[in-house]
TORKEMI-547779 format. One record per residue: residue number from 1; residue in three letters; chain; x, y, z of N, C-alpha, C, CB in turn. Coordinates in Angstrom, 2 decimals, padded with zeros to 5 digits. Glycine has a CB too. Example, Ala and Ser with C-alpha at 12.3 -4.5 7.8 and 13.67 -1.06 7.14 Angstrom:
2
<node i="1" aa="ALA" ch="A" n_u="013.19" n_v="-005.69" n_w="007.80" ca_u="012.30" ca_v="-004.50" ca_w="007.80" c_u="013.20" c_v="-003.30" c_w="007.80" cb_u="011.31" cb_v="-004.47" cb_w="009.05"/>
<node i="2" aa="SER" ch="A" n_u="012.85" n_v="-002.25" n_w="007.08" ca_u="013.67" ca_v="-001.06" ca_w="007.14" c_u="012.90" c_v="000.03" c_w="007.87" cb_u="014.08" cb_v="-000.60" cb_w="005.72"/>
//
This chain:
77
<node i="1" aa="UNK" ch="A" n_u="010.91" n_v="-012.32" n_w="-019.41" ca_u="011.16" ca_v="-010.94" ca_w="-019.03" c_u="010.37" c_v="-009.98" c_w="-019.92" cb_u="012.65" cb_v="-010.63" cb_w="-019.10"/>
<node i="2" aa="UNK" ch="A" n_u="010.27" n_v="-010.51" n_w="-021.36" ca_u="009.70" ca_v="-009.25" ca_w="-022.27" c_u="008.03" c_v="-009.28" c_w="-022.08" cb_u="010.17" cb_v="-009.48" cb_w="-024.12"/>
<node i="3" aa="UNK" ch="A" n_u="007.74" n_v="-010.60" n_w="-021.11" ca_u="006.03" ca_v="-010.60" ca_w="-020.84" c_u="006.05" c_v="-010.05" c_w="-019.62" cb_u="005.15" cb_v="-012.12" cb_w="-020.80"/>
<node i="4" aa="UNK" ch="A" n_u="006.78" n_v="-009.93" n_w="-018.53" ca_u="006.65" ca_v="-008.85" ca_w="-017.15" c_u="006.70" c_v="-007.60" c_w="-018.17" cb_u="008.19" cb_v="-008.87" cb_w="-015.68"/>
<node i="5" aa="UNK" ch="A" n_u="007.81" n_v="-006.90" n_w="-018.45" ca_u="007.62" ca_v="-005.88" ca_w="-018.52" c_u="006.75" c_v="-005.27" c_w="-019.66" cb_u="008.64" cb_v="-005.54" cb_w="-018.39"/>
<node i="6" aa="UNK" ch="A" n_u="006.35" n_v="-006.22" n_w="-020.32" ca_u="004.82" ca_v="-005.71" ca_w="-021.38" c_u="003.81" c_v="-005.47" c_w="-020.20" cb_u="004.00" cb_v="-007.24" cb_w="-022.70"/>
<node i="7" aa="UNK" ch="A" n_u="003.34" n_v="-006.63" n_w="-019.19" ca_u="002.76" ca_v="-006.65" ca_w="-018.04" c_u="002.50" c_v="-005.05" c_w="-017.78" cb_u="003.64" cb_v="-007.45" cb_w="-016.98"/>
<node i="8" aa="UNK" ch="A" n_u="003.69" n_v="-004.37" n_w="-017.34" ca_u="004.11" ca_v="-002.98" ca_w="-016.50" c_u="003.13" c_v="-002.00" c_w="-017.26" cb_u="005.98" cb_v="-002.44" cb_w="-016.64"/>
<node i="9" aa="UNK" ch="A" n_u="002.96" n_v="-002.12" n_w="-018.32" ca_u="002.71" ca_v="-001.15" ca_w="-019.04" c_u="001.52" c_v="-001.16" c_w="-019.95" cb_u="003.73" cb_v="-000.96" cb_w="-019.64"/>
<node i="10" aa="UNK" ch="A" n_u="000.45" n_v="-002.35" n_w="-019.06" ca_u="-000.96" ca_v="-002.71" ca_w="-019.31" c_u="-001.67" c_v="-001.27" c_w="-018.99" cb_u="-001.52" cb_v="-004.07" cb_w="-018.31"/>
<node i="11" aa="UNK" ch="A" n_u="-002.96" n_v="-001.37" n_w="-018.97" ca_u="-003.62" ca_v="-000.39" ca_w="-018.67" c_u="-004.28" c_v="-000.28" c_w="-017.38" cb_u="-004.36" cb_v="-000.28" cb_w="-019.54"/>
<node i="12" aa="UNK" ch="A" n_u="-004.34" n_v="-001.61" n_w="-016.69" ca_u="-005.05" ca_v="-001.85" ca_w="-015.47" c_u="-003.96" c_v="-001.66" c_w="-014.66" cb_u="-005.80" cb_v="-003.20" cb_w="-015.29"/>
<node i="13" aa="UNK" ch="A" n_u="-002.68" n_v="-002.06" n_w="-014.56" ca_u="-001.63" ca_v="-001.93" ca_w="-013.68" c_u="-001.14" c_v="-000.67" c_w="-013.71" cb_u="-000.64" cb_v="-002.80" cb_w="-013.91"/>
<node i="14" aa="UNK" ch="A" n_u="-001.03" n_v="000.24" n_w="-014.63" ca_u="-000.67" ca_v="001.56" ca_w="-014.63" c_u="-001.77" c_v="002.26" c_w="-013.53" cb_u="-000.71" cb_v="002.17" cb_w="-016.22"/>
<node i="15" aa="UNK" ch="A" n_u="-003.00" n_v="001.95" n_w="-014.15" ca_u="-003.92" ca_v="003.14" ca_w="-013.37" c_u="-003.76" c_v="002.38" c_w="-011.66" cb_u="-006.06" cb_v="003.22" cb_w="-014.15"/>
<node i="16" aa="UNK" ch="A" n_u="-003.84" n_v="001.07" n_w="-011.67" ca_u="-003.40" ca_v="000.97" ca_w="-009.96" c_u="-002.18" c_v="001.14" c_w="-009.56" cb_u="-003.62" cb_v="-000.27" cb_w="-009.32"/>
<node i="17" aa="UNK" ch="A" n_u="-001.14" n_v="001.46" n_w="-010.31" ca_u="000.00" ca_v="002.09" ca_w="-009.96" c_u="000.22" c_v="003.37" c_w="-009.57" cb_u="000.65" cb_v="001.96" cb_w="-010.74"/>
<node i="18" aa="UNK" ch="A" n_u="-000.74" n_v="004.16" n_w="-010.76" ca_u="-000.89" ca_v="005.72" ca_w="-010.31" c_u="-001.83" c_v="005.97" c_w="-009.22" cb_u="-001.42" cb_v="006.62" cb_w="-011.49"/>
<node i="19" aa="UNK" ch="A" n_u="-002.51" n_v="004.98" n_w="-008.57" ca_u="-003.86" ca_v="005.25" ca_w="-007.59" c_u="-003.01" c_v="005.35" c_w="-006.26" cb_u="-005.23" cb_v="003.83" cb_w="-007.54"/>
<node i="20" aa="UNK" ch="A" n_u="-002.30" n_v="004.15" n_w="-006.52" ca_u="-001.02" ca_v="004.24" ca_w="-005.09" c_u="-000.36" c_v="004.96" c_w="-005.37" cb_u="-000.04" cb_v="003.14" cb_w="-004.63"/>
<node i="21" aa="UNK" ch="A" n_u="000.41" n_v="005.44" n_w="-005.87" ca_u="001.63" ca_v="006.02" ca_w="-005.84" c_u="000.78" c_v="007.76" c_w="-005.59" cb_u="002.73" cb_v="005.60" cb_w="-007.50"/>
<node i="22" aa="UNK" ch="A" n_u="000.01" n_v="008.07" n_w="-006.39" ca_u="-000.51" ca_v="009.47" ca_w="-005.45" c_u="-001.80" c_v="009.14" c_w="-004.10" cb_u="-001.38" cb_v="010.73" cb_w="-006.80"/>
<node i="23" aa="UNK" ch="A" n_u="-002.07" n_v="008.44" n_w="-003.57" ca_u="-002.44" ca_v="007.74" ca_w="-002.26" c_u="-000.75" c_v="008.01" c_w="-001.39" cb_u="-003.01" cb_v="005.71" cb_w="-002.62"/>
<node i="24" aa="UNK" ch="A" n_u="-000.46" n_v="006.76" n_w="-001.57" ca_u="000.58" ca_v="007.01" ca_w="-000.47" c_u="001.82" c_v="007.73" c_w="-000.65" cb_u="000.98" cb_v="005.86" cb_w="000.00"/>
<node i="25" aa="UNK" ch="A" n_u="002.19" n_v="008.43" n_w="-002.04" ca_u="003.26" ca_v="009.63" ca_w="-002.33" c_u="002.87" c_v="010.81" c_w="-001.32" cb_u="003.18" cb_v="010.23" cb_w="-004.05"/>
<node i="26" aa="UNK" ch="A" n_u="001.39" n_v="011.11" n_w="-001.24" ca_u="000.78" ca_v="012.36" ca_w="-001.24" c_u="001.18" c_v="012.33" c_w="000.54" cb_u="-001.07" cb_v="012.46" cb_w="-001.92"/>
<node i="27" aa="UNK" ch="A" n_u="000.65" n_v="011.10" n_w="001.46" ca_u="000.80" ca_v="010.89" ca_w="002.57" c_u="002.08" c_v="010.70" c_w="002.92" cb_u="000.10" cb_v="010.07" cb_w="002.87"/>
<node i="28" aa="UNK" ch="A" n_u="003.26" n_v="010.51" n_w="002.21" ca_u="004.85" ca_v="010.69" ca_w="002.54" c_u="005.48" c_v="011.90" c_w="002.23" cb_u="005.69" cb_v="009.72" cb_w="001.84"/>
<node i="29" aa="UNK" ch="A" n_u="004.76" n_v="012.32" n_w="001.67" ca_u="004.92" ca_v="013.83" ca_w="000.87" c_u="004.43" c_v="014.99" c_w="002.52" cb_u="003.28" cb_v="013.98" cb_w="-001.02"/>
<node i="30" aa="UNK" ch="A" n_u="003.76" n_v="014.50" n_w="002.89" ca_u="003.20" ca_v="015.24" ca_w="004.45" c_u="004.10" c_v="015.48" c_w="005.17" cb_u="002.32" cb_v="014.48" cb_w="005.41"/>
<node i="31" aa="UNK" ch="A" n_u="004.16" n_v="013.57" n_w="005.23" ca_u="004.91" ca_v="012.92" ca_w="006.32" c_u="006.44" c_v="013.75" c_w="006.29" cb_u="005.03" cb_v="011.13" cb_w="006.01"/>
<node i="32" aa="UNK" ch="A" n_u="007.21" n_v="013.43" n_w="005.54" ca_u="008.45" ca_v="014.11" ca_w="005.20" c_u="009.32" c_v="015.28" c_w="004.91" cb_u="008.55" cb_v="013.84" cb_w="004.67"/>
<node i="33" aa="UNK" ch="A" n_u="007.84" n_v="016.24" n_w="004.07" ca_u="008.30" ca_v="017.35" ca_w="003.86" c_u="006.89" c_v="018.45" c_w="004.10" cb_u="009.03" cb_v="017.28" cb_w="002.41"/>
<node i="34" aa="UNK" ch="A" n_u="006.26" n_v="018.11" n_w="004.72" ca_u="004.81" ca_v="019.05" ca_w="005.10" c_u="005.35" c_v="020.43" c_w="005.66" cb_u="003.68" cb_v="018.24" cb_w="006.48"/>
<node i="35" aa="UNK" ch="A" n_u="006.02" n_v="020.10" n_w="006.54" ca_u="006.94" ca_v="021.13" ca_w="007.54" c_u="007.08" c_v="022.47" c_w="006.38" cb_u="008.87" cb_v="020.28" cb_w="008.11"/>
<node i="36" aa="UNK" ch="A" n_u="008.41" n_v="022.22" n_w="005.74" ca_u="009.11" ca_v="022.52" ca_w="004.76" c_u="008.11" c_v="023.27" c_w="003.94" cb_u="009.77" cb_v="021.39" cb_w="004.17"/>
<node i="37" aa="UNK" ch="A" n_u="007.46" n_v="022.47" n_w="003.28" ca_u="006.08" ca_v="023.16" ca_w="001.83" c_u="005.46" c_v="024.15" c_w="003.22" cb_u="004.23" cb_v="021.37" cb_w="000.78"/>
<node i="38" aa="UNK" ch="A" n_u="005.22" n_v="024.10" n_w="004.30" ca_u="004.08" ca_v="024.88" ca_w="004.71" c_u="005.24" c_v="026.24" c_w="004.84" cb_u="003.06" cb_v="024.21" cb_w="006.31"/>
<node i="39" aa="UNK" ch="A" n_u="006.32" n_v="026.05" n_w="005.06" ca_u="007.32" ca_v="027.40" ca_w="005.59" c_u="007.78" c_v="028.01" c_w="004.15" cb_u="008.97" cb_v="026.86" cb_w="006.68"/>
<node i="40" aa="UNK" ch="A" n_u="007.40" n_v="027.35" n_w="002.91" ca_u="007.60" ca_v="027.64" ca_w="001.67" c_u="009.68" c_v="027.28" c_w="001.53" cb_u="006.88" cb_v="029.49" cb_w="001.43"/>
<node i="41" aa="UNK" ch="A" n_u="010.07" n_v="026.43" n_w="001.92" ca_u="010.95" ca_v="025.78" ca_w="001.82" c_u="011.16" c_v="024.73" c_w="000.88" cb_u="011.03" cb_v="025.50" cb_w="002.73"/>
<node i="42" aa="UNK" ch="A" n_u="011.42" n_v="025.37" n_w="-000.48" ca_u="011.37" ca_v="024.74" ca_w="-001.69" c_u="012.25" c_v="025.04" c_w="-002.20" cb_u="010.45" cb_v="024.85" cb_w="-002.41"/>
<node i="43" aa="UNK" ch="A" n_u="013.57" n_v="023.73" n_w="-002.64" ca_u="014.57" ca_v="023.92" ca_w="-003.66" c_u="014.55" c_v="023.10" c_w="-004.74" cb_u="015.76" cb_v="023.83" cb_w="-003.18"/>
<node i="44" aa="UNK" ch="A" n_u="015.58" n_v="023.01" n_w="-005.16" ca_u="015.46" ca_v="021.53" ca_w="-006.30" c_u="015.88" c_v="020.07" c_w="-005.77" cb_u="016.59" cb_v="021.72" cb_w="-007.69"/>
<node i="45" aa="UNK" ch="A" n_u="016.65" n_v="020.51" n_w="-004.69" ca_u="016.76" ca_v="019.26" ca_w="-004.16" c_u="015.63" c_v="018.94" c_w="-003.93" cb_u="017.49" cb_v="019.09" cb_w="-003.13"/>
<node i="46" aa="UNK" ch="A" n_u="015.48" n_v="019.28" n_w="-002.65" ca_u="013.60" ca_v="019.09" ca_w="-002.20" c_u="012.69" c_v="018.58" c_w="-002.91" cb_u="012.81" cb_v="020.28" cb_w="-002.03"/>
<node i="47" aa="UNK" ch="A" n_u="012.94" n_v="019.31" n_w="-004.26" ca_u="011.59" ca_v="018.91" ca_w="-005.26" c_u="011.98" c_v="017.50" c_w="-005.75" cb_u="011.32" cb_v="020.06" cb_w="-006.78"/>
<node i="48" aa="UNK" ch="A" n_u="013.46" n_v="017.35" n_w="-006.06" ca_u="013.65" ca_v="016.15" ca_w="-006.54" c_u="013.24" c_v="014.99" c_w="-005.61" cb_u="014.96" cb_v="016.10" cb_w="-006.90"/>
<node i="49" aa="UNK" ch="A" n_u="013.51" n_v="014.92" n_w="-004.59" ca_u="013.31" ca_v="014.24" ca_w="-003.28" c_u="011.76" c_v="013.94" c_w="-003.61" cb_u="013.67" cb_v="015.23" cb_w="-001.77"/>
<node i="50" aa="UNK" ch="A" n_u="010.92" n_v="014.85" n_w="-003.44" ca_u="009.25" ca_v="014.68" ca_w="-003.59" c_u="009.05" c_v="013.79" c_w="-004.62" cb_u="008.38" cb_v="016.05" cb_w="-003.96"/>
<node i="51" aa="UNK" ch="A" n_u="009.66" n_v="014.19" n_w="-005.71" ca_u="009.03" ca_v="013.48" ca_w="-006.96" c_u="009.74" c_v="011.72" c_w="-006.73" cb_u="009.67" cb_v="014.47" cb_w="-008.72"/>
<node i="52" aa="UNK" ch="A" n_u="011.01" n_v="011.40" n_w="-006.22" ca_u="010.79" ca_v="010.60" ca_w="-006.07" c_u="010.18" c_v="009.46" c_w="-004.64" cb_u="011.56" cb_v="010.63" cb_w="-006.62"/>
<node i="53" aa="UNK" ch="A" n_u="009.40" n_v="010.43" n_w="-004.05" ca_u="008.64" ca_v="010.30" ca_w="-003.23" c_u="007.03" c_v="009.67" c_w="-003.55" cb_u="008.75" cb_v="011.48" cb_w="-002.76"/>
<node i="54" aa="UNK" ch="A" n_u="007.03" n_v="010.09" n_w="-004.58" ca_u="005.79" ca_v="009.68" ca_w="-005.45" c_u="005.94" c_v="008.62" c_w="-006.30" cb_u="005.34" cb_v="010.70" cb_w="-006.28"/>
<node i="55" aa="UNK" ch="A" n_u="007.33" n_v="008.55" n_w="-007.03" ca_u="008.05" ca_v="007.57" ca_w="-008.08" c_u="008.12" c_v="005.78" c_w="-007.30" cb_u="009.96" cb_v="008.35" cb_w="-008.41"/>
<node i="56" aa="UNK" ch="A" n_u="008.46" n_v="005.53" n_w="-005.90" ca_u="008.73" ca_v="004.72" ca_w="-005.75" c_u="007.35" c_v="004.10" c_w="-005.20" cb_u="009.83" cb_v="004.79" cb_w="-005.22"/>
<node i="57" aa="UNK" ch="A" n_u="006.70" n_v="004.79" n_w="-004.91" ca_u="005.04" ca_v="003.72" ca_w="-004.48" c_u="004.70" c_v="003.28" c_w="-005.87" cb_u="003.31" cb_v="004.79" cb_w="-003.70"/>
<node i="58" aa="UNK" ch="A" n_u="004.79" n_v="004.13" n_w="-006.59" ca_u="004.41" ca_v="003.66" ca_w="-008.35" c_u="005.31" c_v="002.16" c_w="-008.71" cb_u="005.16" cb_v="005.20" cb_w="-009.74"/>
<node i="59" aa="UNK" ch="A" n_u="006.90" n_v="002.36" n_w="-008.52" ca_u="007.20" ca_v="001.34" ca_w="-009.38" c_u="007.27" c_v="000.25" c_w="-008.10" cb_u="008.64" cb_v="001.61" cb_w="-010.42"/>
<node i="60" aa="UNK" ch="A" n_u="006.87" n_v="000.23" n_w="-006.60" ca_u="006.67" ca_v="-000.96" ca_w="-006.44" c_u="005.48" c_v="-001.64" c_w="-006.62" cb_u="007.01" cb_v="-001.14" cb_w="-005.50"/>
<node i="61" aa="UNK" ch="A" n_u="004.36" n_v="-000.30" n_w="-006.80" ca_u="003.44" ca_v="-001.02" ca_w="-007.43" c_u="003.09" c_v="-002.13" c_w="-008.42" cb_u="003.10" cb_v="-000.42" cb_w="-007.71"/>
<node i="62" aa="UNK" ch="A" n_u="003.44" n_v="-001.16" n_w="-009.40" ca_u="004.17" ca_v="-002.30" ca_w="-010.85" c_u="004.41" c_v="-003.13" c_w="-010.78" cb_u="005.20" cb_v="-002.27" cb_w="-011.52"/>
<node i="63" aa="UNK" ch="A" n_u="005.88" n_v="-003.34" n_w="-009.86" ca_u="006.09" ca_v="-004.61" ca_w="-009.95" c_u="005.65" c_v="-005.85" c_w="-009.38" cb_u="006.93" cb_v="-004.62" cb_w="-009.84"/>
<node i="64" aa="UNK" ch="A" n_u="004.63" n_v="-005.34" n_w="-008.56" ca_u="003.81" ca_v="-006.16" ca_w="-007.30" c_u="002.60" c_v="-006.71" c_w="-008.51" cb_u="003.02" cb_v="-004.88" cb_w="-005.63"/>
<node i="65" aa="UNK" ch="A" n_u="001.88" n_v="-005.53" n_w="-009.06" ca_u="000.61" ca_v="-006.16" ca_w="-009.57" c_u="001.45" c_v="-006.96" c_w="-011.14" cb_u="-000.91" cb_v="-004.68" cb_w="-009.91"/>
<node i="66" aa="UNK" ch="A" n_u="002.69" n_v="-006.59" n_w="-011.42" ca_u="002.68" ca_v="-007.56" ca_w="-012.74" c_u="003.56" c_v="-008.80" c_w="-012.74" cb_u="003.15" cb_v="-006.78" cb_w="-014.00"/>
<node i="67" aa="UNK" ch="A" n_u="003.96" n_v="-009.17" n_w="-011.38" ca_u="004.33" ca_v="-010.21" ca_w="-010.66" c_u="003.28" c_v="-011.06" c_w="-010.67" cb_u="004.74" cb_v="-009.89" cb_w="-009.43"/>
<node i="68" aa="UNK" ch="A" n_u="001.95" n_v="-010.60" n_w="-009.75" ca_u="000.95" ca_v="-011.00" ca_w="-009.54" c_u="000.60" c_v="-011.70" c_w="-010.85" cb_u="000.18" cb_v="-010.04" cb_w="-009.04"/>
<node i="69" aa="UNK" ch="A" n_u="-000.09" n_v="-010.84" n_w="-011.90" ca_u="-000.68" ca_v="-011.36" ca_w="-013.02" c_u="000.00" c_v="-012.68" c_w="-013.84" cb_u="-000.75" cb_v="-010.21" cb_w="-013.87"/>
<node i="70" aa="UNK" ch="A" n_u="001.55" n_v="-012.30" n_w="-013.66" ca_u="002.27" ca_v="-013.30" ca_w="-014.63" c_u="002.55" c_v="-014.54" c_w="-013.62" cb_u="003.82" cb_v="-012.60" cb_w="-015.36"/>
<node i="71" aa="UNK" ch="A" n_u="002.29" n_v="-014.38" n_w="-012.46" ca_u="002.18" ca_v="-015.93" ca_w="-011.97" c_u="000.92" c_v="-016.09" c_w="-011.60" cb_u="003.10" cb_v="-016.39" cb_w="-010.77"/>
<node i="72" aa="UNK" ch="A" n_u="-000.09" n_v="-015.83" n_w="-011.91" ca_u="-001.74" ca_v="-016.36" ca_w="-012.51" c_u="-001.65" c_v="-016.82" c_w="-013.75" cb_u="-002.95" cb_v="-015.19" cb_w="-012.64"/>
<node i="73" aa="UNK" ch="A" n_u="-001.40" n_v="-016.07" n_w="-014.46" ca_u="-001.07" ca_v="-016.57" ca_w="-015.53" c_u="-000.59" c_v="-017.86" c_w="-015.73" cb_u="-000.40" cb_v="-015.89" cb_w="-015.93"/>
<node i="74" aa="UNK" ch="A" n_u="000.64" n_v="-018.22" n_w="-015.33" ca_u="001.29" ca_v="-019.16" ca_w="-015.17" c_u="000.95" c_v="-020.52" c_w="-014.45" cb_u="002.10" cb_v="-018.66" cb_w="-014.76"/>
<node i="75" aa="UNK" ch="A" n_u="-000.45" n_v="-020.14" n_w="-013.37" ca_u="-000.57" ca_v="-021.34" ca_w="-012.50" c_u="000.10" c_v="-021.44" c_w="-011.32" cb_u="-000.23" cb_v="-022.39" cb_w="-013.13"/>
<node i="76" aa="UNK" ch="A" n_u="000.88" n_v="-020.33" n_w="-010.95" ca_u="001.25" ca_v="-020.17" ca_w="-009.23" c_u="000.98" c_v="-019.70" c_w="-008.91" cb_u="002.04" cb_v="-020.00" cb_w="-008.55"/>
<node i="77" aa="UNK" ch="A" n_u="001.45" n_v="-019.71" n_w="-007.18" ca_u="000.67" ca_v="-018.79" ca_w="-006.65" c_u="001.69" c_v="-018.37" c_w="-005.77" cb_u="-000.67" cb_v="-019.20" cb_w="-006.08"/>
//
């Protein structure tokens, strides 16, 4: 467990974490609340909602690419 989550917090998995997560945050961010941002329909809920709109492409990222690595690592596949 303490080599996944060292994994998380490499330098190559972060920046492809942040590449997706504002890639497809930005396109759910449209998708979901485009309406809303264009009528200037902004609260804190809302905002909270967005941000984790952006938050969850990130950490399934993560856990996808440091899954990946630690069973290369390992010899599976």
């Amino acid at each position: 467990m303490k080599e996944f989550i060292a994994l998380c917090f490499t330098k190559p998995v972060i920046k492809r974490a942040s590449l997706t997560a504002l890639v497809v945050g930005t396109i759910l961010i449209v998708i979901n609340h485009g309406d809303a941002l264009i009528r200037g329909q902004m609260d804190a809920n809302r905002l909270f909602k967005i941000i984790l709109t952006v938050c969850v492409p990130y950490i399934v990222s993560t856990v996808s690419s440091a899954s990946t690595v630690l069973s290369m690592t390992k010899g599976q596949s």
